[in-house]
C-alpha positions, -999 to +999 in steps of 0.1 A: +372-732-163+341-748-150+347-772-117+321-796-105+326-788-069+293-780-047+307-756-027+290-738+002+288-699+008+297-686+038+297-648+038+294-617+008+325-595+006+330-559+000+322-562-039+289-587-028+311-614-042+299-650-024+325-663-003+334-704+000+362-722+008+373-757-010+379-789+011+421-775+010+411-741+023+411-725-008+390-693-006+367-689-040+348-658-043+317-662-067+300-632-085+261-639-079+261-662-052+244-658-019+256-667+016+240-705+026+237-715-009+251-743-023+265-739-062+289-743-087+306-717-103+330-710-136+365-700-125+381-674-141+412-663-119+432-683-101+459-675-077+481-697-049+453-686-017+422-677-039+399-681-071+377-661-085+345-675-108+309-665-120+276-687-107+266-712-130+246-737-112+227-730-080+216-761-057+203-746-025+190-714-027+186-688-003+156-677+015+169-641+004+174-643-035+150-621-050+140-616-086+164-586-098+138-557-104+160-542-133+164-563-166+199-551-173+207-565-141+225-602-142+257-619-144+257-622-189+277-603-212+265-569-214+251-570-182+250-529-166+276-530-137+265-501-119+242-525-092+255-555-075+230-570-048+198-566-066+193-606-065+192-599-027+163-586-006+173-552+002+164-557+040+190-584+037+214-563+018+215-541+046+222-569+074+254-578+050+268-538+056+266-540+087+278-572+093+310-556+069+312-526+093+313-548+123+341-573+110+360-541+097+357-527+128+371-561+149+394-572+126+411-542+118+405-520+150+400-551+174+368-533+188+334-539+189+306-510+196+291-504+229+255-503+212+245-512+175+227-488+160+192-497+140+203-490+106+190-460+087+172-470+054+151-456+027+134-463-004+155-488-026+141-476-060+145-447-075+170-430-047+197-420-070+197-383-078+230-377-088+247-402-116+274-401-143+264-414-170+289-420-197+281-419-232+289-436-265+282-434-304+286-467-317+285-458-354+284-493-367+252-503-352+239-465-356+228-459-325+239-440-290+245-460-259+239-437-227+240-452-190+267-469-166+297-495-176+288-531-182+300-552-155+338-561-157+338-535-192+345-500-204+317-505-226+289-485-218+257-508-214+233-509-233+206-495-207+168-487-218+156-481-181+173-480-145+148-486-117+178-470-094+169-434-110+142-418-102+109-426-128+112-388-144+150-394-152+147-431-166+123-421-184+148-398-203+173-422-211+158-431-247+151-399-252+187-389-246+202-413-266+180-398-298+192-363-291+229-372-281+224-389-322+212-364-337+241-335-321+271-328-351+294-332-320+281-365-312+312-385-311+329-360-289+302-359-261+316-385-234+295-380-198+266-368-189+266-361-153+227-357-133+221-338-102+190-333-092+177-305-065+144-303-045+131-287-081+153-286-105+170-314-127+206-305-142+220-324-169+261-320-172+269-321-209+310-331-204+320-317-247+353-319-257+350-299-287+332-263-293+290-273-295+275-260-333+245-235-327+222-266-341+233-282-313+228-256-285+196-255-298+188-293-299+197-291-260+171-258-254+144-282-274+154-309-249+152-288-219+117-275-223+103-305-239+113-324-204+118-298-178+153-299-169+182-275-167+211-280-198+249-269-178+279-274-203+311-287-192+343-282-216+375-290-192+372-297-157+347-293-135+356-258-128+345-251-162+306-257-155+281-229-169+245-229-175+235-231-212+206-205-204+200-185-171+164-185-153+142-210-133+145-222-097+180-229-083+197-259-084+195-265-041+180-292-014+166-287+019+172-296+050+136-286+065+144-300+102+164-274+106+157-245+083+181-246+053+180-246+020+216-257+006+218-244-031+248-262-048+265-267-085+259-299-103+299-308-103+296-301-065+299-335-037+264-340-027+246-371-013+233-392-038+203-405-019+186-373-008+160-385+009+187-406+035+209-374+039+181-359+057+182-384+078+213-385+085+220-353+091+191-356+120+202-383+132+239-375+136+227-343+153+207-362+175+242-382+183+264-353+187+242-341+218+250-308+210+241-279+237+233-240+227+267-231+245+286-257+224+319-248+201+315-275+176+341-286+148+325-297+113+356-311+097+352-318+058+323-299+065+324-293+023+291-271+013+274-274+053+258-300+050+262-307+082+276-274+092+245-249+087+220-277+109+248-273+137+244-236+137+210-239+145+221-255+175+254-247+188+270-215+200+294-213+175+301-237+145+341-240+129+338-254+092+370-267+076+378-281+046+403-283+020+399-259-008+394-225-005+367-223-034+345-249-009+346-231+015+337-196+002+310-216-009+300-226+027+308-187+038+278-175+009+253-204+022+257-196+059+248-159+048+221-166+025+207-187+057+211-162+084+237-183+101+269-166+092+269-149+128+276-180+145+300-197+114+336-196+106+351-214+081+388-222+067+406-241+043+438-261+056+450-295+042+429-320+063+455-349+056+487-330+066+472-321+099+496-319+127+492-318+162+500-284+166+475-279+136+449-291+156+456-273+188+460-243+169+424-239+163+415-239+195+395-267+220+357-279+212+332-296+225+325-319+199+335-328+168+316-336+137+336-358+113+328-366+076+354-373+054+359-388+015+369-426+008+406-421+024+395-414+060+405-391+086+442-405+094+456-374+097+431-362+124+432-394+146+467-397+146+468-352+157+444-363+185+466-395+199+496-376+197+482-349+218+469-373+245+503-384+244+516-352+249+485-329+266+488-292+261+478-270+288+444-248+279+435-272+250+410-300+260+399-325+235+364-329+227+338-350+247+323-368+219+329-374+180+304-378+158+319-400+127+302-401+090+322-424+070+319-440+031+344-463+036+344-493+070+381-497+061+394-462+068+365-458+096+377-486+114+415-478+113+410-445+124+383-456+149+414-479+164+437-450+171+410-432+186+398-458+208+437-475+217+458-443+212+434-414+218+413-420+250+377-430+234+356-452+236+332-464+207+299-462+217+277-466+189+280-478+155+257-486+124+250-487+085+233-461+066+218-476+036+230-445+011+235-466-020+205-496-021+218-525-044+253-514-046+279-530-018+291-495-011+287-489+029+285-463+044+287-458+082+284-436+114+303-445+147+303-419+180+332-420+206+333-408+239+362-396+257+368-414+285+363-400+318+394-417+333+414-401+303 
């Protein structure tokens, strides 16, 4: 239903959505419209506090809408959903996140950070080196589709380019698209899933039938006509195995500190490379960390923050939750000469109980980094022992807090801070995903003296 209300937009939320409220309060969120603008939009959900619409007519513009550098970009039918803020400069995109972080932080925590941090930022093209791209044959227009969801749709867009992925790897999507039509299993080949190392780029074939030798063949012709690895991937993500052995590793480095952190291409890794160096310097530099420290790297995963603090500390404690992640940590700390100063265990991070916590023994700082649902578990251990101090068991003086999602970061941030004897200190964006309204976040808290 199209209104002809001008309304005003006020803010961008969490899925980059402008935000305006009618004359009665009404709050209308309006995909493709910027905050300060004026416009009119198409309203296609309605409920008793809120609408929802699409931009259709724009009377003010802001100083900050940019020409969307990708032409599958856009609000029409078919448009690719996997960017939503390319019609905004990407130094303003960044201004939004942390405005997000900061209201998450007030309105859910009630605090505010002792000191902003300048956000950490990258390039905003061609950052993305991991992707899943899904895959369809669309027999009655012959042809292969191969990229991300159309916006709103489980149809797979029909993408030619993505300026998101690096050159090499857009480049490729045509060129898959005529070998994935060409395979006999072509209609039973759903994902394919990048992850690209220092050197090496692996495409995940996801098949959910047996591949023909033709076929295994058509990937080797692939992978030497365009230089990158073929893995196969016929259940889970267990089931990952290189179609042929030889060439470099699939790994990154972290050169600051003298790692190199080989990995598989179902593994979690960063998909912005280039920014996880970063931030893995800066939230070193945060952490303060001295050479007689005991440090805690919770969700530490494959090290990647866990091998840089061993180059530091005294003695580094890895957890995370699966045991198969972590004897993966255990074989990179070897092959990087760390595994002297390196322990590392698999417990259940988000049953963690108080006497969980004590039970692996004080440190003096804690580095914190865990998935979408937060840390709860953690916090709440560390409030209930201030509570309830245990004698030879101090907490630790400062926490060092990487976080994907400002919701779960700031609700964990307000037990720490109300419950838990911390202050926030610092807080600020980290640009990880250009274009997208994903945020992602890192806060410090120091314990309180007076505590």
């Amino acid at each position: 239903m199209t209104t002809d209300d001008w309304l005003t937009i006020d803010a961008l939320d969490l899925e980059a959505q402008g935000v305006a409220r009618r004359a009665d309060g009404k709050v209308v969120f309006i995909e493709g419209a910027l905050p300060g603008e004026q416009v009119r939009c198409s309203v296609g959900r309605r409920k008793n506090n809120w609408e929802q619409g699409t931009l259709i007519d724009l009377r003010r513009e802001s100083a900050q809408r940019v020409t969307p550098a990708c032409p599958h970009f856009g609000l029409h039918a078919g448009a690719c959903g996997g960017c939503k803020m390319q019609h905004l400069h990407p130094l303003a995109q960044v201004a939004i996140k942390q405005r997000v972080l900061e209201d998450n932080l007030w309105h859910l925590a009630k605090l505010r950070p002792e000191q902003v941090l300048a956000p950490i930022v990258g390039p905003a093209w061609g950052y993305r080196h991991r992707a899943r791209l899904s895959v369809r044959h669309v027999a009655k227009k012959g042809t292969v589709l191969v990229g991300f969801h159309e916006r709103k749709s489980r149809y797979v867009a029909d993408m030619q380019v993505c300026p998101v992925l690096p050159p090499r790897v857009s480049a490729m999507l045509m060129p898959l698209r005529e070998l994935i039509g060409a395979m006999d299993q072509r209609d039973r080949l759903p994902q394919i899933e990048l992850a690209m190392g220092d050197e090496v780029v692996a495409l995940v074939l996801r098949h959910l039938e047996p591949l023909t030798e033709a076929d295994l063949q058509r990937l080797r012709n692939f992978a030497a006509l365009h230089g990158v690895q073929w893995w196969l991937q016929p259940k889970g993500p267990d089931s990952v195995q290189r179609l042929d052995e030889g060439g470099p590793e699939l790994a990154y480095a972290l050169p600051e500190f003298g790692v190199r952190m080989p990995f598989q291409p179902t593994d979690f890794t960063q998909v912005n490379a280039a920014i996880n160096r970063v931030l893995v310097v800066r939230a070193l530099q945060l952490l303060q960390v001295q050479a007689g420290d005991r440090v805690i790297d919770w969700f530490c995963g494959l090290g990647n923050f866990s091998l840089p603090l061993a180059t530091q500390a005294a003695q580094v404690l890895g957890i995370e939750g699966s045991e198969a992640l972590v004897q993966r940590a255990r074989d990179n700390a070897v092959r990087n000469g760390l595994a002297a100063k390196m322990r590392f265990e698999a417990r259940d991070l988000f049953t963690l109980s108080a006497t969980d916590l004590v039970a692996q023994g004080p440190a003096d700082r804690w580095l914190v980094d865990p998935p979408r649902e937060g840390a709860f578990a953690l916090a709440k251990a560390l409030a209930e022992v201030h509570a309830a101090p245990v004698p030879g068991w101090t907490p630790p003086r400062r926490i060092v807090y990487v976080s994907c999602n400002p919701a779960t970061l700031a609700r964990d941030a307000g037990l720490l801070v109300h419950q838990a004897g911390y202050r926030c200190t610092h807080a600020g964006v980290v640009n990880m995903f250009p274009h997208t309204a994903h945020v992602e976040s890192i806060a410090v808290f120091d314990r309180d003296a007076s505590a």
